[in-house]
Structures are given as C-alpha cells and as structure tokens.
C-alpha positions in Angstrom: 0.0 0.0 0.0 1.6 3.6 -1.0 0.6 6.0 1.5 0.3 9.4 0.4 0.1 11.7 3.1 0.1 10.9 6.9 -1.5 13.0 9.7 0.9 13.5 12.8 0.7 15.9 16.1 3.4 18.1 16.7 4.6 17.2 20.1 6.0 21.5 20.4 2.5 23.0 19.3 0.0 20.6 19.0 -1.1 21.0 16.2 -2.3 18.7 14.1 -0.1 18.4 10.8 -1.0 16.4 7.0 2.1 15.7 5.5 2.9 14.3 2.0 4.9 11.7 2.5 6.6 12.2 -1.3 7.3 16.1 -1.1 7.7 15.9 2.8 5.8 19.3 2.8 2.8 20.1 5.4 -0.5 20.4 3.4 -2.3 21.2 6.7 -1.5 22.8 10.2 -4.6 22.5 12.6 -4.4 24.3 15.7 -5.4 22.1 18.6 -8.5 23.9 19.6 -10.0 23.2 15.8 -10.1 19.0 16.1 -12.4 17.3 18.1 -11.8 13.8 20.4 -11.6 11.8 17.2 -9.0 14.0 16.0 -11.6 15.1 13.1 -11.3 18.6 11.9 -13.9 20.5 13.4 -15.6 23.0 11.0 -15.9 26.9 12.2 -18.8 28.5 10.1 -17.1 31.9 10.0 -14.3 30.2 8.1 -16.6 28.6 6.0 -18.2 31.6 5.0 -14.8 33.7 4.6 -14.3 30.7 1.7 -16.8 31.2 0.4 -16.8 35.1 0.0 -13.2 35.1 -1.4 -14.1 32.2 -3.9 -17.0 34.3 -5.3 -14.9 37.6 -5.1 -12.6 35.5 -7.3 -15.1 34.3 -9.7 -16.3 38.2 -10.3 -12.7 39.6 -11.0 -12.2 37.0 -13.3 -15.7 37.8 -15.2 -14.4 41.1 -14.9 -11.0 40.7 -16.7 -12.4 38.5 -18.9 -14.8 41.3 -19.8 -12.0 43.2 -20.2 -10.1 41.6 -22.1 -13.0 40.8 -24.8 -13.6 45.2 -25.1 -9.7 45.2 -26.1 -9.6 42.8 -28.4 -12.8 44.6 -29.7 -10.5 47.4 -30.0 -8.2 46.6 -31.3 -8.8 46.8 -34.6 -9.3 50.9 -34.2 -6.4 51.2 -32.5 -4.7 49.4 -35.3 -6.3 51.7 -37.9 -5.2 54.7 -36.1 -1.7 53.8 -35.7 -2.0 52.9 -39.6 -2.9 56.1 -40.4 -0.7 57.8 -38.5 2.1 56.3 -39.8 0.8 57.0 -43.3 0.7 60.7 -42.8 3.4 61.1 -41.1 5.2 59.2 -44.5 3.1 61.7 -46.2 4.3 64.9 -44.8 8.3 63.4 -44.9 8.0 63.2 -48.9 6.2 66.4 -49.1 9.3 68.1 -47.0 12.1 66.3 -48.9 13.5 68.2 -51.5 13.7 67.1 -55.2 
C-alpha cells in the first residue's frame, strides 16, 4: 500500500499536521483547539463563510477581466487603424518636406 500523506501531532504546538509523505511538505496545520476527540477537523462556520466570500470575489474579478479583455480585443482593430494612419501621414508629410 503507498501512503500518500500521513496525519501526525506536533509534540512543540500541538497541532495537528497532513504531510505528504513524497514532497515531505505540510499540506495542513490544525491548531489544537479546531479537532475534536476523534481527532476530526472541526468545522468553524465563520471560516466557511470567509471561503466562500473570497471564492466568489474570485469568480467576479475573473468575469471582470475576462470582460476586459474581450472590449480590447474589440478594440483593437481601431487602435490598429489609427496607428496605420498615422504612420501613413506622417510618411506623407516626410515626402512632401524632402527636397527634389
């Protein structure tokens, strides 16, 4: 059986630590306080809620840059005329002021 994480208590803090056993990094710290009797993570609504809020908040900036993004590329073929043009009379006026 390959075990990919194992759940230990920190015998300094307390805390209760998920560790993957390949990258040896800590996926979770729970402070003692937060597990109950069966050493189950106990959930705090508040936290839950805070989630929540920042996922939505998440999925609205990225409906907003999205947005964004679409009204430039919409743009961009103006922008592209106007630099065209530009560049066409400022060719203009150079072979009007070179001399013959």
């Amino acid at each position: 059986m390959d075990v990919k994480q194992v759940e230990v208590r920190c015998p300094g803090c307390a805390h209760q630590l998920t560790v993957d056993v390949r990258t040896s990094t800590v996926l979770r710290a729970i402070p003692p306080g937060e597990v109950d009797e069966e050493g189950k993570t106990q959930i705090d609504p508040s936290r839950w809620d805070a989630a929540t809020e920042q996922v939505s908040e998440r999925v609205a900036e990225a409906s907003d840059k999205l947005d964004a993004a679409l009204e430039k590329e919409r743009d961009r073929e103006s922008r592209f005329d106007a630099l065209f043009d530009r560049a066409r009379d400022k060719a203009s006026r150079r072979e009007e002021e070179e001399p013959d």
